[in-house]
C-alpha positions as CSV (number, residue, x, y, z in Angstrom):
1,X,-55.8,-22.8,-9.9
2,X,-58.4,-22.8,-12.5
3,X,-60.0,-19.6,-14.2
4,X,-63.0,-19.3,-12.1
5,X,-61.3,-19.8,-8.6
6,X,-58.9,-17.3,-10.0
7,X,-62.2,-14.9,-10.3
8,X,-63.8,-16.0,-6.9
9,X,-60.5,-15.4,-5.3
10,X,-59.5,-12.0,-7.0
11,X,-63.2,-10.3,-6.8
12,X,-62.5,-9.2,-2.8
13,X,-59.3,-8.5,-3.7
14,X,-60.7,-5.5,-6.0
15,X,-63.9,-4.8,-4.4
16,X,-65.5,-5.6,-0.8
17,X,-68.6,-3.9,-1.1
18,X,-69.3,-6.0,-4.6
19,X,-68.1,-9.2,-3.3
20,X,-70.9,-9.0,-0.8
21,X,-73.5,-8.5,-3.1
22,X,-72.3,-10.9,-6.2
23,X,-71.9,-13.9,-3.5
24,X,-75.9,-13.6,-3.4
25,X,-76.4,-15.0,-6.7
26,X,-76.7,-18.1,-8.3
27,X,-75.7,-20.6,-11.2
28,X,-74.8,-18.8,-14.7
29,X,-76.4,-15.6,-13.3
30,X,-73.7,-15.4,-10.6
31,X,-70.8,-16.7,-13.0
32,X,-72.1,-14.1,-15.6
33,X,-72.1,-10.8,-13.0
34,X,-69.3,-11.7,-11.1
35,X,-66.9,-12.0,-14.6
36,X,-68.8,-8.8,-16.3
37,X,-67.5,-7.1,-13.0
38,X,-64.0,-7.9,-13.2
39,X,-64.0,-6.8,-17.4
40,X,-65.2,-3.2,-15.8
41,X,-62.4,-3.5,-13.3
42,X,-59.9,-4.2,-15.8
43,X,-62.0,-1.4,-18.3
44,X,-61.6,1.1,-15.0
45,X,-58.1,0.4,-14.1
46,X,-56.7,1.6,-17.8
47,X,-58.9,4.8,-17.2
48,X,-57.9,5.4,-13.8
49,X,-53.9,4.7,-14.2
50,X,-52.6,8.2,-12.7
51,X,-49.2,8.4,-14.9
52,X,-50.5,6.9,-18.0
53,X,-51.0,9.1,-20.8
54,X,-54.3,9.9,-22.2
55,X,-53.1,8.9,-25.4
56,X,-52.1,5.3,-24.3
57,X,-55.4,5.1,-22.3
58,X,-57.7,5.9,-25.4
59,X,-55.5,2.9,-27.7
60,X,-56.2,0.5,-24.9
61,X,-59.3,1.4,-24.2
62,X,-60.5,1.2,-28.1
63,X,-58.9,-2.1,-28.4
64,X,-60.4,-3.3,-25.8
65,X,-63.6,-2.7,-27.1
66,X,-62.6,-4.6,-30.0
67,X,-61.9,-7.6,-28.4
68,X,-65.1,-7.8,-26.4
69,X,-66.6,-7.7,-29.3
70,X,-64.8,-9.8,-32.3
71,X,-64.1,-13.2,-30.7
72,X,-61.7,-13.9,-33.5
73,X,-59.8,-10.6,-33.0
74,X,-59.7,-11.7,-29.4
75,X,-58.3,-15.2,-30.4
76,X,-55.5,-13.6,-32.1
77,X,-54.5,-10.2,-30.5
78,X,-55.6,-10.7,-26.8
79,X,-52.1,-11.9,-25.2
80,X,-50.6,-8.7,-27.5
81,X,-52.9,-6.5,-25.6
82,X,-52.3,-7.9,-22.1
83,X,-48.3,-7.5,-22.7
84,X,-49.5,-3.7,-23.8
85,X,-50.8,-3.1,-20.2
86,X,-47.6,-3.4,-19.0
87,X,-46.9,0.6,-19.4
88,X,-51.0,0.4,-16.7
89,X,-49.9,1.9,-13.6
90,X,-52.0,1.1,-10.5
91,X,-52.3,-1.1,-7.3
92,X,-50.9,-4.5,-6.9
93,X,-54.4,-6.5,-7.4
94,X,-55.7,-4.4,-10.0
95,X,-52.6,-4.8,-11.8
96,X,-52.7,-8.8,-11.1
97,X,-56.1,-8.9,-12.5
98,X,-55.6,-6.7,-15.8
99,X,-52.7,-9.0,-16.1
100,X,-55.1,-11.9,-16.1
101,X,-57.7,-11.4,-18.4
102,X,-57.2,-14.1,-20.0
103,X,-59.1,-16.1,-16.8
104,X,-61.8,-14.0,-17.2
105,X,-62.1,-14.3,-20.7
106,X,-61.7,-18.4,-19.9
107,X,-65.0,-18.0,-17.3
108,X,-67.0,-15.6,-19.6
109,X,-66.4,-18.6,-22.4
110,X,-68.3,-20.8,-19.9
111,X,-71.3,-18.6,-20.0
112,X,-74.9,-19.1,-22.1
113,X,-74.6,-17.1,-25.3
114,X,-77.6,-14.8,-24.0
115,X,-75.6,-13.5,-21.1
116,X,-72.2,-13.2,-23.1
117,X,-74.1,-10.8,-25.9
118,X,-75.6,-8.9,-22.5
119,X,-72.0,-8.3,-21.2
120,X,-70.0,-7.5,-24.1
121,X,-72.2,-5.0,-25.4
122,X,-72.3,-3.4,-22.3
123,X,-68.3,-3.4,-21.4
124,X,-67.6,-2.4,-25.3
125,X,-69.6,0.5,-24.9
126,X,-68.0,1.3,-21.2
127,X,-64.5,1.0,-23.3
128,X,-65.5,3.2,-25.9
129,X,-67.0,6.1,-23.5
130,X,-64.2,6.0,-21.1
131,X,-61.9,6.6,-24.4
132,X,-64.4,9.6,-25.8
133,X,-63.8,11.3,-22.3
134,X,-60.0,10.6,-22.0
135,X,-60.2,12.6,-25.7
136,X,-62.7,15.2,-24.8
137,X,-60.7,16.0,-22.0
138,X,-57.2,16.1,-23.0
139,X,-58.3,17.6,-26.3
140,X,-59.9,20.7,-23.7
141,X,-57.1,20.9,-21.4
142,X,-59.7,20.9,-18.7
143,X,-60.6,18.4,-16.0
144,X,-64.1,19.9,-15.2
145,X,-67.6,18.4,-16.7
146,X,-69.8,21.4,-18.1
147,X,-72.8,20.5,-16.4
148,X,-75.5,18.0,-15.4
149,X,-75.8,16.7,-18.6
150,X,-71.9,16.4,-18.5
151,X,-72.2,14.8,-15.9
152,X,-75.1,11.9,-16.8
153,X,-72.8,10.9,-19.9
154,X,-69.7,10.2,-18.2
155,X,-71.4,8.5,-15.8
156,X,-73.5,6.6,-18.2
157,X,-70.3,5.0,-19.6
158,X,-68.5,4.0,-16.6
159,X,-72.0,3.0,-14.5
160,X,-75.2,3.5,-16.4
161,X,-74.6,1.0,-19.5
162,X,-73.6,-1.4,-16.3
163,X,-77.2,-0.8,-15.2
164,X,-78.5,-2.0,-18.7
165,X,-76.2,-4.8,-18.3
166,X,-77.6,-5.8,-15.3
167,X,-81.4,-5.7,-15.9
168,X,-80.6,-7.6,-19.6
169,X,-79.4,-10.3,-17.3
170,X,-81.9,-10.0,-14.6
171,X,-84.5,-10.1,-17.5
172,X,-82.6,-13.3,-18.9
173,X,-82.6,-15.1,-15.8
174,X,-86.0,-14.2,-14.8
175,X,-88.4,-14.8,-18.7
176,X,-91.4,-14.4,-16.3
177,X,-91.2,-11.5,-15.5
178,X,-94.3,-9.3,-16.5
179,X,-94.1,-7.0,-18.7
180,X,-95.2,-4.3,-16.5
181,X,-92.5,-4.8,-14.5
182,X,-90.2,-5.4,-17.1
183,X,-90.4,-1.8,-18.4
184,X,-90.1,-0.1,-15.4
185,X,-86.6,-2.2,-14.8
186,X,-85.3,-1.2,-18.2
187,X,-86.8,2.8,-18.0
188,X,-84.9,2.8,-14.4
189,X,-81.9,0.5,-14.9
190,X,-79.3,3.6,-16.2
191,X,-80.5,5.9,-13.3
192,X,-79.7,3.2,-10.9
193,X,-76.0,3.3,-11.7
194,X,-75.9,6.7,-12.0
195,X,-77.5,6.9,-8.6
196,X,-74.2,4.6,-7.4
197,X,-71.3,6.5,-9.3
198,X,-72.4,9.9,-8.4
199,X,-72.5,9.0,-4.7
200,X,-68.6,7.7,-5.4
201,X,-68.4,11.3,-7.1
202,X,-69.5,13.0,-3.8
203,X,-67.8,11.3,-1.2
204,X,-64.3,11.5,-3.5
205,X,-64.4,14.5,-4.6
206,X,-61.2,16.0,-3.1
207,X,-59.4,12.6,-3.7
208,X,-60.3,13.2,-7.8
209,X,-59.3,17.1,-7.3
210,X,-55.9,16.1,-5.9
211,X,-55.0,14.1,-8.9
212,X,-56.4,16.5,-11.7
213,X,-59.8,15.7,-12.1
214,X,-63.0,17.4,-11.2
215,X,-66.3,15.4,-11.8
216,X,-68.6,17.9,-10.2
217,X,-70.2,20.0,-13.2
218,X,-69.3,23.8,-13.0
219,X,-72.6,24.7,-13.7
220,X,-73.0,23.5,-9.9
221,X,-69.7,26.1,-9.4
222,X,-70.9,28.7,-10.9
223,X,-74.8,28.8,-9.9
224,X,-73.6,28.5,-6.1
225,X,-71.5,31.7,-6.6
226,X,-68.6,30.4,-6.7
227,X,-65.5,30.7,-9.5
228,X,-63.4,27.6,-10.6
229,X,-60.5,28.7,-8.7
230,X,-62.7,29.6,-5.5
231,X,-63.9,26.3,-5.6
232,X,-60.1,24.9,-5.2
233,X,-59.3,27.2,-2.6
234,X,-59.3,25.9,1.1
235,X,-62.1,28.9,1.9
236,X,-65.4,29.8,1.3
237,X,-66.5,26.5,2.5
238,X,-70.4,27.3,2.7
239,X,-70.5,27.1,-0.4
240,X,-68.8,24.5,-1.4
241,X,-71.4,22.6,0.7
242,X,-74.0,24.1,-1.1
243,X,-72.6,22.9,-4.4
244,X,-72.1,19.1,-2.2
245,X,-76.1,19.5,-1.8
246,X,-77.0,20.1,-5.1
247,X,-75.3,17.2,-6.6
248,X,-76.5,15.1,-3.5
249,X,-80.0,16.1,-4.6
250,X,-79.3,14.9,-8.2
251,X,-77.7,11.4,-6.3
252,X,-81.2,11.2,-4.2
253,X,-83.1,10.8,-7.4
254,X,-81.5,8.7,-9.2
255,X,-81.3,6.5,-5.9
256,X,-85.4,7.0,-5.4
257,X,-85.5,5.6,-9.4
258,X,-82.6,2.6,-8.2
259,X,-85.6,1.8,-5.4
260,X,-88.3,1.3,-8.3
261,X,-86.3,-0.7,-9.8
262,X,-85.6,-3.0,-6.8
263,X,-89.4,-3.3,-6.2
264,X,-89.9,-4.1,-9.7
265,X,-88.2,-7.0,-9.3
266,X,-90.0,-10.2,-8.8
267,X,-90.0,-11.0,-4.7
268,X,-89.1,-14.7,-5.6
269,X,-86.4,-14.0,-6.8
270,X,-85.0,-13.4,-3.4
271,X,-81.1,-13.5,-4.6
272,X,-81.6,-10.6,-7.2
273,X,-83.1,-8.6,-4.7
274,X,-80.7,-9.0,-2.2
275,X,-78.1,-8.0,-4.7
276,X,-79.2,-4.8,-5.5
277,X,-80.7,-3.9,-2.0
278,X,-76.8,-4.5,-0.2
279,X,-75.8,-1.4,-2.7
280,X,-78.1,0.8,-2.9
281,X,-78.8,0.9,1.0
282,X,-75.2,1.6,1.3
283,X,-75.5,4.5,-1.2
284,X,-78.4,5.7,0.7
285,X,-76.8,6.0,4.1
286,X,-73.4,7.1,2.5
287,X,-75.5,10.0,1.2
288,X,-77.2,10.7,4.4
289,X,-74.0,10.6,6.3
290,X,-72.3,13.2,3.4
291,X,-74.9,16.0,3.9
292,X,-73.9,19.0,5.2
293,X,-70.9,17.0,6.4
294,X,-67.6,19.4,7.0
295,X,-65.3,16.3,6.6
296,X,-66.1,16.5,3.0
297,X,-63.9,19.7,2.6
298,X,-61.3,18.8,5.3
299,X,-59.6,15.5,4.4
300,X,-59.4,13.6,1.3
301,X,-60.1,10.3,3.1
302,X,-63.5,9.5,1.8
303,X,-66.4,10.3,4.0
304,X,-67.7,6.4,4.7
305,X,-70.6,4.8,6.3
306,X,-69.2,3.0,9.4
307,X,-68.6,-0.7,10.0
308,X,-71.7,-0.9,12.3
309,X,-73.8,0.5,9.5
310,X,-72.6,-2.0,6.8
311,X,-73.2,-5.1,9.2
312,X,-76.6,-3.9,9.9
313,X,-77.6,-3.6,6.4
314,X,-76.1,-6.6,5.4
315,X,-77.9,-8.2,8.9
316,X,-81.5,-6.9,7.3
317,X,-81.0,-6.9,3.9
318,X,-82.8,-10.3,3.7
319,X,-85.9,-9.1,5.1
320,X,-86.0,-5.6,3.9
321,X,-85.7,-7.6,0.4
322,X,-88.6,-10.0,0.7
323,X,-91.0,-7.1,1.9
324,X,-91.7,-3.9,-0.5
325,X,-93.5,-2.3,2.8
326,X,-90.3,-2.5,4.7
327,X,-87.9,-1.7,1.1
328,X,-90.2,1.8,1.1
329,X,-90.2,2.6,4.9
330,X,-86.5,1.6,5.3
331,X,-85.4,4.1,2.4
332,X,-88.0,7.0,3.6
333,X,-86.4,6.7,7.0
334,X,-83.2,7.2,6.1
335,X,-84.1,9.9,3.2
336,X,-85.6,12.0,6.2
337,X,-82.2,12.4,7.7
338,X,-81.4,15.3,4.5
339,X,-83.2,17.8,4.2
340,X,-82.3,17.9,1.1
341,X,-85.2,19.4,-0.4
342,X,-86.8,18.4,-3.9
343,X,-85.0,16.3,-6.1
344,X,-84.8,16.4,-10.3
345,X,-86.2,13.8,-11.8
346,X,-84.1,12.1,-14.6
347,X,-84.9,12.6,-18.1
348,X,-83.8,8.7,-19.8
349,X,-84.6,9.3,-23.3
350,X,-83.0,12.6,-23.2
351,X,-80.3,11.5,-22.3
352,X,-80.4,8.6,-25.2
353,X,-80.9,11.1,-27.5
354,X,-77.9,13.0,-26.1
355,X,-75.7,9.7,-26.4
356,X,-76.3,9.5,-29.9
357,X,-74.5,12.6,-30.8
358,X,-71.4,11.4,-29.0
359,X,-68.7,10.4,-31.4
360,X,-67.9,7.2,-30.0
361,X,-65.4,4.9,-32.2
362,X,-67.7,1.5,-32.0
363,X,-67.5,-1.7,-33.6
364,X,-69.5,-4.2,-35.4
365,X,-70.6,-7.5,-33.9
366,X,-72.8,-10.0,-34.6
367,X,-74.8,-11.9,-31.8
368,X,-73.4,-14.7,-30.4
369,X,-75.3,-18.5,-31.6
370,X,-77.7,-19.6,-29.3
């Protein structure tokens, strides 16, 4: 088997909801996404291994970083890290995959030098935040963000600089693309995968809780009344829902910013839209379907949109994508179900200005020839 049947075979193996989208695209644009995806599955399975230690998590996740980013350091040291990920706990195909990195590495060789510098930028950074947050936390002895702004850091690392990763290749594939549009892709491209990860956030939240880990801010705690240890215990569950709402409102407007950035893409480029419609509808219904929903607080199986639902959006997502009239109506319709109430509006050059301070441990590359 060659590297990129390796990829096509593995990426269901690792992610349904992705594999449906990905398969949408085309040429180098679908080789490119499709092996940037599986670098942020390898990236996520070090961060998400429940016994390793934080420790072990931050050296692999630093040299990582490294050898997205120095091809030469990659030449030499990249079959030394794979036999280092040995100690990775996790599931069977996550595990397979992580063991294979070299295929990936073999397709992303493949690709145009514009789309490599687009993905290993993007996956170095991911690396690089994932290990700041492993530190912060284990350095604090706490598993709970602060607050909101907390919160859009993390998830800039492990989604948002996926978002700019995305758009640089959308804006790649598509040079036509008028400028108009252009910018309002790259002012909404973060708050589209923060729209996606805090949704994931939501629905997971007791899963996370079991296991350590809290990504629900306790600002949200606190303002709804509620102490930390409240929060953990199996009453006062009004409130708890209350605190569900509030970060459901903050999902709902990064999700409205995700739609902009759908429409702002060009409507022949059918295959891009399609690709980004198939997630975010899903986002929107799992939202709508996690409102005010007891479940949430009753059983750490995640609260999911059914089978009918998926087919359905994956039935229309051709024609919702080929018609903003039906992209806007569609998403308003489904919006109505929450009452939700108004919805913040993200701030992206705060939170750039915010990243900055961050003391990430980064690396220096130099483009790729063209």
């Amino acid at each position: 088997m060659n590297d990129w049947n390796y990829c096509q075979r593995t990426l269901p193996k690792v992610s349904r909801t992705f594999a449906l989208n990905i398969r949408c695209l085309k040429g180098s644009l679908h080789r490119s996404v499709l092996s940037a995806y599986l670098f942020c599955r390898i990236v996520d399975t070090v961060e998400d291994a429940p016994q390793l230690a934080a420790e072990r998590k931050i050296e692999l996740l630093l040299e990582f970083s490294k050898l997205a980013l120095d091809s030469q350091y990659r030449a030499d040291h990249l079959e030394q890290w794979i036999n280092k990920c040995s100690i990775v706990d996790g599931t069977a195909n996550d595990l397979d995959l992580l063991a294979n990195t070299a295929r990936v590495f073999g397709v992303f060789d493949t690709l145009p030098s514009g789309f490599q510098n687009s993905i290993m930028q993007s996956v170095s950074k991911m690396a690089q935040g994932m290990a700041y947050f492993q530190k912060m936390f284990d350095s604090s002895q706490g598993a709970f963000l602060e607050d909101a702004n907390q919160l859009e850091e993390y998830c800039y690392y492990v989604a948002g600089c996926v978002g700019e990763m995305l758009c640089a290749l959308f804006l790649e594939d598509c040079p036509k693309v008028s400028e108009k549009s252009a910018k309002i892709m790259k002012e909404t491209a973060v708050s589209f995968g923060l729209g996606l990860q805090i949704t994931n956030i939501t629905k997971d939240f007791l899963t996370d809780r079991k296991r350590g880990w809290s990504y629900i801010p306790k600002s949200y705690i606190v303002e709804s009344g509620l102490s930390i240890e409240k929060f953990t215990d199996p009453e006062f569950d009004e409130k708890k829902l209350e605190v569900i709402r509030t970060l459901l409102r903050k999902t709902m407007g990064h999700l409205k910013d995700a739609l902009k950035f759908t429409l702002a893409l060009p409507r022949t480029r059918l295959d891009i839209r399609l690709f980004c419609v198939l997630p975010l509808w899903m986002a929107v219904e799992t939202a709508a379907t996690l409102f005010n929903n007891r479940r949430l607080l009753e059983s750490e199986d995640p609260v999911k949109i059914s089978r009918k639902t998926v087919k359905r959006i994956v039935r229309r997502g051709p024609i919702l994508a080929f018609s903003n009239f039906l992209l806007r109506k569609s998403f308003e319709s489904i919006l109505k179900r929450c009452e939700l109430g108004p919805c913040p509006e993200f701030d992206y050059q705060d939170l750039k200005k915010r990243l900055k301070k961050n003391e990430l441990k980064t690396y220096s590359s130099k483009p790729l020839p063209a």
